[in-house]
C-alpha positions as CSV (number, residue, x, y, z in Angstrom):
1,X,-23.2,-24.5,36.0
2,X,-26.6,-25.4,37.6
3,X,-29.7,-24.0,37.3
4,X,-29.9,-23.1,40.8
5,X,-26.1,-21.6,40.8
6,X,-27.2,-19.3,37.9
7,X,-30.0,-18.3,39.9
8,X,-28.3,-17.4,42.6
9,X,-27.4,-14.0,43.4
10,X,-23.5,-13.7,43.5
11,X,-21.8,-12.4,46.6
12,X,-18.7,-10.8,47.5
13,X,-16.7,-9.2,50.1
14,X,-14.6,-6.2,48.5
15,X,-11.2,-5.4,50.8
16,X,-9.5,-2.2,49.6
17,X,-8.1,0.8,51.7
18,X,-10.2,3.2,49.4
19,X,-13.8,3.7,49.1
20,X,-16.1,6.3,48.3
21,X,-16.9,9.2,48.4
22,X,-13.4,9.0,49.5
23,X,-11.1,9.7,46.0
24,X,-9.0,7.4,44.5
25,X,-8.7,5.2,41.7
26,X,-9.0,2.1,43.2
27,X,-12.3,2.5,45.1
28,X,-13.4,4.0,42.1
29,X,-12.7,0.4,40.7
30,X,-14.2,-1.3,43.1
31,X,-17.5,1.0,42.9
32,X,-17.6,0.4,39.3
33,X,-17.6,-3.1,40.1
34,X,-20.2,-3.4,42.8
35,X,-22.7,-1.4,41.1
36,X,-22.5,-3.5,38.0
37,X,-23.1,-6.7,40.1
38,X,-25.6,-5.1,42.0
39,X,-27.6,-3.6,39.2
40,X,-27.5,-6.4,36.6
41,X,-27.4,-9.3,38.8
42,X,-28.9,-7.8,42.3
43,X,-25.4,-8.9,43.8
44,X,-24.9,-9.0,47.5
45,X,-21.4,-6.9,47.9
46,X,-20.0,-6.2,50.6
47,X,-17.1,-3.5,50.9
48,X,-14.8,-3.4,53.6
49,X,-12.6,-0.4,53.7
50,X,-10.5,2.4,56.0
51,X,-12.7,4.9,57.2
52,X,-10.7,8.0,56.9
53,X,-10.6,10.5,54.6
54,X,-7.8,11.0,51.8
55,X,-6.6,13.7,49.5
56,X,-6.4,12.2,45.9
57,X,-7.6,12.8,42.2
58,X,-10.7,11.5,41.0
59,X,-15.0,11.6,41.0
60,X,-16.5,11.9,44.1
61,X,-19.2,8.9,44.2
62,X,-21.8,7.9,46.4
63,X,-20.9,4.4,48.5
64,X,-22.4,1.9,46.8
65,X,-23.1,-2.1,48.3
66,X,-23.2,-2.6,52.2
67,X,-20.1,-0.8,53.8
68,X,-17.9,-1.9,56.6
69,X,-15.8,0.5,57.8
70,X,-12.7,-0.3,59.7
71,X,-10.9,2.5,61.8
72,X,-7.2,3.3,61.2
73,X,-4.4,3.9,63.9
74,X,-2.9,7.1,62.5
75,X,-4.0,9.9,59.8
76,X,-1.0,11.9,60.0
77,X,1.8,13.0,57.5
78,X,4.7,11.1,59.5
79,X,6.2,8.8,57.0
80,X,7.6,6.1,59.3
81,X,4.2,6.4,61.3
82,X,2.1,6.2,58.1
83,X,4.2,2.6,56.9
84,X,3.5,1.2,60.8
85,X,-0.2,2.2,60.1
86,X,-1.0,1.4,56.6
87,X,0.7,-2.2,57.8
88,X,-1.7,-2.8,60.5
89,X,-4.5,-1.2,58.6
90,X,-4.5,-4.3,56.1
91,X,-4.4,-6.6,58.9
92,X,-7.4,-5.1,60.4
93,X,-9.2,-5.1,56.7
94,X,-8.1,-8.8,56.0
95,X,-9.9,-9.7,60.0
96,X,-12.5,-7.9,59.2
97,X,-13.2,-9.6,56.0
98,X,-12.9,-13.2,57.4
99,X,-15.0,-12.2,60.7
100,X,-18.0,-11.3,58.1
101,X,-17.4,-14.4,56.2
102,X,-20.0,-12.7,53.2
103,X,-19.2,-14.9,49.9
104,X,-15.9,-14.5,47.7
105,X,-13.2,-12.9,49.4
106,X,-11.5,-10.1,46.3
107,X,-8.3,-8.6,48.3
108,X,-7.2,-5.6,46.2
109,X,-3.5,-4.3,46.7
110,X,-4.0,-1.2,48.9
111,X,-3.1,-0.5,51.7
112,X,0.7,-1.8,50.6
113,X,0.8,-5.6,52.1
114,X,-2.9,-6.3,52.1
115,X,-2.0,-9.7,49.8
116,X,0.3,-10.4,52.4
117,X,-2.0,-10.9,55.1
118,X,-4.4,-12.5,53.0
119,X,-2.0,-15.2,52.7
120,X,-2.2,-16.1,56.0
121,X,-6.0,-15.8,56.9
122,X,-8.0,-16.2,54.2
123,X,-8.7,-19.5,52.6
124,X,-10.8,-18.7,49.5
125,X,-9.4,-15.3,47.8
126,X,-9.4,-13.4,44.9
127,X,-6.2,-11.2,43.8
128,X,-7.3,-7.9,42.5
129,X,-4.2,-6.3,41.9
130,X,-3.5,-2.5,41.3
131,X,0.1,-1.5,42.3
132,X,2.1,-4.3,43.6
133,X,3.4,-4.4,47.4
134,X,6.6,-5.7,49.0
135,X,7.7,-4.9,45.6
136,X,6.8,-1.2,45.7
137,X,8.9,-0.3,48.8
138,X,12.3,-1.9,46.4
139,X,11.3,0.5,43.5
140,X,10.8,3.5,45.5
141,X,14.2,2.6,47.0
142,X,12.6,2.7,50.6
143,X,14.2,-0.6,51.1
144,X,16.9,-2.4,49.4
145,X,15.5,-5.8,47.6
146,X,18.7,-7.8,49.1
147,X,17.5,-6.2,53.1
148,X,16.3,-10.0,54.7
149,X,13.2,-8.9,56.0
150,X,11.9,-7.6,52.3
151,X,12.8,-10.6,51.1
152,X,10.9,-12.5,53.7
153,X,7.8,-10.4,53.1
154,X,8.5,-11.2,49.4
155,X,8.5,-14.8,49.7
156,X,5.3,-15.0,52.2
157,X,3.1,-12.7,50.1
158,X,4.1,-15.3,47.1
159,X,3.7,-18.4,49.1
160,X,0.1,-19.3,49.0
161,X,-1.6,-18.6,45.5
162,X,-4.9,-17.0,45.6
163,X,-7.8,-19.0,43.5
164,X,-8.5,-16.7,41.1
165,X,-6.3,-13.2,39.9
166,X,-7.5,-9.7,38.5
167,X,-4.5,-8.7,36.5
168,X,-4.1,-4.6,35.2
169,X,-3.1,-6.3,31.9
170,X,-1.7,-9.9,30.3
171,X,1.9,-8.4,31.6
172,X,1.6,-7.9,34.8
173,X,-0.8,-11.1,34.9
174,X,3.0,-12.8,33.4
175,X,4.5,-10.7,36.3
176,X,2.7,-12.3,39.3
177,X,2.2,-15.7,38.0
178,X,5.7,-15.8,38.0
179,X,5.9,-14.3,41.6
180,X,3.2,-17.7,42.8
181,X,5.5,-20.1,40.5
182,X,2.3,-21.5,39.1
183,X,-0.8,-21.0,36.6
184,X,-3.5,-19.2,38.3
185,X,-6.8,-18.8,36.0
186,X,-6.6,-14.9,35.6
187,X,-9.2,-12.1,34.4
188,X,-7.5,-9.5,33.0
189,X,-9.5,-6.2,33.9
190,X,-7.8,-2.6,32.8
191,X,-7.9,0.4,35.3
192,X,-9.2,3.8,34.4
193,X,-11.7,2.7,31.9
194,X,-14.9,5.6,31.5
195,X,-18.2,4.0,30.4
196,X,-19.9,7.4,30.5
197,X,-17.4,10.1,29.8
198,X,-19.3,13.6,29.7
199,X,-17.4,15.4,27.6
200,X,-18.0,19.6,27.9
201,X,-18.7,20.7,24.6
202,X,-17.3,24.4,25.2
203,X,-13.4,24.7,24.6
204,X,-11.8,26.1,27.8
205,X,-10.1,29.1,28.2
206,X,-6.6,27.2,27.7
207,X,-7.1,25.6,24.2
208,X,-6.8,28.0,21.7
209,X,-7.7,28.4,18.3
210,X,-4.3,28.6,17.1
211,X,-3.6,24.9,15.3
212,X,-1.1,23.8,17.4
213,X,-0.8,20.4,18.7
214,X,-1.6,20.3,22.6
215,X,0.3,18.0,24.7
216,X,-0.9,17.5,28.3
217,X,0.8,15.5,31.4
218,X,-2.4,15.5,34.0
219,X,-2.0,14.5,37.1
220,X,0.7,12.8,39.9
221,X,3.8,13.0,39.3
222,X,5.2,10.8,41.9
223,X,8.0,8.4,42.4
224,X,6.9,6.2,39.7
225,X,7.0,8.7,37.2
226,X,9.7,10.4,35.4
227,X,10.5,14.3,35.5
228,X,13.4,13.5,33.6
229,X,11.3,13.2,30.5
230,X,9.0,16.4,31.5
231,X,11.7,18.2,31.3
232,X,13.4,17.1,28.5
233,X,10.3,17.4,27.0
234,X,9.9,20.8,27.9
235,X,13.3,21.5,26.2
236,X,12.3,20.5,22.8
237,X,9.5,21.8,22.5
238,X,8.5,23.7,19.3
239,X,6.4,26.9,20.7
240,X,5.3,27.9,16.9
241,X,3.4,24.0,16.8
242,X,3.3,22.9,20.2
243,X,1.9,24.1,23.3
244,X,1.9,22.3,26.6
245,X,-0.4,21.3,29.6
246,X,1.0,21.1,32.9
247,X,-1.7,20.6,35.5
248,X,0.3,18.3,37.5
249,X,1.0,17.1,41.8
250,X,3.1,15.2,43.7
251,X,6.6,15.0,45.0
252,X,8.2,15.6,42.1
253,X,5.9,18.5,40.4
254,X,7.4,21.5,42.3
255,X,11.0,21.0,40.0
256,X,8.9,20.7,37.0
257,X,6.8,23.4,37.8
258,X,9.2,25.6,38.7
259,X,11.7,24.7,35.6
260,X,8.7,25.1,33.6
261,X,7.9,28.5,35.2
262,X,7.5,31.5,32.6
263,X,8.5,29.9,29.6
264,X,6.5,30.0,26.1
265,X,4.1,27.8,24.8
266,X,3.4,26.3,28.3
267,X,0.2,26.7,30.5
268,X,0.3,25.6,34.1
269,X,-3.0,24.7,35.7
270,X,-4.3,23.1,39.2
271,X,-6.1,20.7,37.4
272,X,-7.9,19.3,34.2
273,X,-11.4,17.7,35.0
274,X,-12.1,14.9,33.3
275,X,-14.5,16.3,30.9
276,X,-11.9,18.2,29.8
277,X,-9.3,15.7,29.0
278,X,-10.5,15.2,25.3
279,X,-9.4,18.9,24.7
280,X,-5.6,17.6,24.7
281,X,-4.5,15.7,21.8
282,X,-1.9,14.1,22.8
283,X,-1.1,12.8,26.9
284,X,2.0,12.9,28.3
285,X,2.4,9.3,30.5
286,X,5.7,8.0,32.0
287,X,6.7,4.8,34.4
288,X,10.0,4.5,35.4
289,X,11.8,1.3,34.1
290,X,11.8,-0.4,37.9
291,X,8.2,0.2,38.4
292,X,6.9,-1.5,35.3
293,X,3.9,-4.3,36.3
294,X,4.4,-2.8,39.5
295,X,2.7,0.5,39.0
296,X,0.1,0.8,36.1
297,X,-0.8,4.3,35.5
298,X,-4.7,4.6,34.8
299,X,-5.0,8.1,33.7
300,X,-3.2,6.0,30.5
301,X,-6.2,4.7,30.1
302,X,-8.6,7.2,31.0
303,X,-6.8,9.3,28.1
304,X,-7.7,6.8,25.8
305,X,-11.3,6.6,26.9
306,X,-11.5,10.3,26.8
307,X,-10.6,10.1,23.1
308,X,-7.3,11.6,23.0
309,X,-4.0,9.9,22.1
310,X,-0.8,9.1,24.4
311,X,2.8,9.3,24.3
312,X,4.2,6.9,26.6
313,X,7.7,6.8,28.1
314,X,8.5,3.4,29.8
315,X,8.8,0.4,28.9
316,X,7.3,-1.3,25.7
317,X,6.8,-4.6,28.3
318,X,4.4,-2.8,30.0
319,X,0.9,-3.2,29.8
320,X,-0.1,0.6,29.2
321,X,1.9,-0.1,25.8
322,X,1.0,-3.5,25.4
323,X,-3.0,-2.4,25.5
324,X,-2.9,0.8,24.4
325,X,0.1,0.8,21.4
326,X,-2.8,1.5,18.7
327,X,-3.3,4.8,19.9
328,X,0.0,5.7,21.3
329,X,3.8,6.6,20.4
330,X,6.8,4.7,22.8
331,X,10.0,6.7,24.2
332,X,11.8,4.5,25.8
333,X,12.6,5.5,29.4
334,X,15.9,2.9,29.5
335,X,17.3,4.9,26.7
336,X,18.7,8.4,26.4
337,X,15.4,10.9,26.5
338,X,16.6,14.2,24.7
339,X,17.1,12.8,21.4
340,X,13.9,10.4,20.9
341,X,11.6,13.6,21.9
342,X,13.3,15.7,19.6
343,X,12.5,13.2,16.8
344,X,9.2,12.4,17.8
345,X,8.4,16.2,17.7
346,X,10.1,17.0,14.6
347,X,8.1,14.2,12.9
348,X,4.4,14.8,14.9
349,X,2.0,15.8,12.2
350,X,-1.4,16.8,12.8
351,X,-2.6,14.3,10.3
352,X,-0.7,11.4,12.1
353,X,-2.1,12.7,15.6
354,X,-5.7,12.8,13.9
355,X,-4.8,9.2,13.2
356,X,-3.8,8.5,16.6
357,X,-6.9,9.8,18.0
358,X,-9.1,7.9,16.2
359,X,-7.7,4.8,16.9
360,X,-8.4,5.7,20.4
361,X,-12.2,5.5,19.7
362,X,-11.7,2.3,18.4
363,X,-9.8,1.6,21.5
364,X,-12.7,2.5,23.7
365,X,-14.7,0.0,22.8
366,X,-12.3,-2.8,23.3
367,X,-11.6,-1.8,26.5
368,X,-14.9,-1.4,27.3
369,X,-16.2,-5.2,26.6
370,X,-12.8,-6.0,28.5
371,X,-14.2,-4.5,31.6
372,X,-17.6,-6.2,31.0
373,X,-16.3,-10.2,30.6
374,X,-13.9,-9.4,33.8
375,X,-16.9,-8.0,35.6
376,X,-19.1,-11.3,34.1
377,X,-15.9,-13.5,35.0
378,X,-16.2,-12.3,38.9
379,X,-20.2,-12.6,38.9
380,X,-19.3,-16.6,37.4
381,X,-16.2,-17.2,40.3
382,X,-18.5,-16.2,43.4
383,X,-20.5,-18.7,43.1
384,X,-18.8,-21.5,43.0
């Protein structure tokens, strides 16, 4: 690298459906990134995003970098009407990008075929990817994967490798090199990790002094995940040294909720704040079989950087295992759920949790220089 090149303050062009102070994990990625660039290396970032607003989880954050909003066709509930528009809404971001023509293109994943249409307008373009898109619609069962126009979509989004990937984690990175049929240099850069985690100091109202183990599932609870193991879960647990978390959303919380509903050693809450999450000892995170390197849940993650430990159902392919197995126990969601809780509960001792959890604050740190070299690997590729 030149003198000159080192010199030279990097710029990019961000494309991603979220922003803030719009919620969401992924703009809260993107932020993370941009200010980083911008504060350590006085980056020129440029973020191009739908200006709407959305209902989602996560911290409300000042827009950071130069913002170019780009209007959507429909903010409705319809769900036929919100696939035409989220569609369209990634051509529009991908136009929009290549119109400014500001430095590296990095196309992140949302809305659903953003990589699609950055296959056939951009040139020079960076892969960020989050959850993965034709591929999505086939695990949700929106579409079957033999349907000719999915596979189509397949096959174009795959056609023309991008010059440089962002991978969740080394699996998924396997995952979509496969996809391209070639060797793509890849940054792997994990989502959800906190640098400054506030943790409260005061124990909430829900965590009693009572010695028991807390187990918490936090969050969406959504196509990807499985309520099969919730509620089997639920079944086995031991109220005289468990107790249970349920601050949970999403289309398939209300049978949860509702099974859950009056029974002892559970609490049902709205929501757990972030500064809370180190309170739990143990989270509750699932993927469904079909979704793995396709969906990568952060809040995995964010557990982990919050200090607590995980049990993870899935699959041990995955990258939330694959990353975060130090601090974590595995039920496999491909095998029969009832019996592997009721193990891994009988067995659970405090000691081996206290193990667990500090693990995880070895874990933090790892994660954390991970994030830093990704971040230092962008700053390098925009400016060449």
């Amino acid at each position: 690298m030149s003198e000159i090149a080192e010199k030279t303050p990097p710029v990019i062009t961000i494309v991603n459906r979220h922003y803030p102070p719009n919620p969401g994990i992924t703009g809260e990625s993107a932020w993370d990134m941009a200010k980083y660039l911008i504060e350590k290396y006085q980056a020129e970032v440029h973020i191009v995003y739908i200006d709407r607003t959305y209902d989602g989880g996560g911290q409300i954050r000042q827009p950071i970098g130069i913002l170019h909003p780009v209007s959507t066709i429909y903010e409705g509930k319809n769900g036929v009407l919100k696939l035409i528009s989220g569609t369209l809404d990634g051509l529009f971001l991908i136009r929009k990008a290549k119109r400014l023509n500001k430095g590296k293109v990095i196309v992140m994943t949302s809305p659903p075929l953003l990589p699609f249409w950055a296959t056939w307008f951009l040139k020079d373009w960076v892969l960020w990817s989050m959850d993965l898109f034709p591929e999505g619609f086939a695990a949700a069962g929106t579409i079957k994967p033999t349907n000719a126009i999915y596979r189509w979509i397949l096959k174009k989004t795959y056609q023309k490798p991008p010059q440089h990937l962002i991978a969740l984690g080394p699996n998924q990175a396997t995952f979509i090199k496969q996809s391209y049929q070639q060797e793509i240099p890849t940054t792997i850069l994990p989502c959800g990790v906190l640098f400054h985690q506030e943790n409260e100091l005061n124990t909430p109202d829900w965590k009693k002094a009572d010695g028991k183990i807390y187990f918490g599932y936090c969050g969406n609870l959504a196509k990807p995940h499985s309520d099969e193991f919730l509620l089997r879960f639920i079944d086995n647990l031991d109220t005289q040294k468990h107790h249970l978390i349920l601050a949970i959303y999403g289309e398939k919380a209300d049978g949860v909720l509702g099974y859950a509903q009056h029974k002892e050693g559970i609490t049902i809450l709205k929501s757990v704040p972030r500064s809370q999450l180190h309170f739990i000892d143990v989270h509750l995170v699932s993927l469904l079989q079909e979704w793995t390197h396709i969906a990568v849940p952060s809040k995995a993650v964010s557990s982990i950087c919050a200090g607590a430990s995980m049990l993870f159902c899935g699959n041990k392919q995955a990258d939330t295992w694959a990353l975060l197995h130090k601090a974590a126990w595995l039920i496999e969601e491909n095998k029969p759920l009832d019996g592997q809780i009721k193990k891994f509960l009988s067995r659970l001792t405090v000691e081996e949790m206290e193990q667990k959890r500090a693990n995880a604050q070895e874990l933090i740190g790892e994660l954390q220089e991970m994030v830093v070299k990704a971040y230092e690997d962008v700053k390098c590729i925009t400016i060449f």
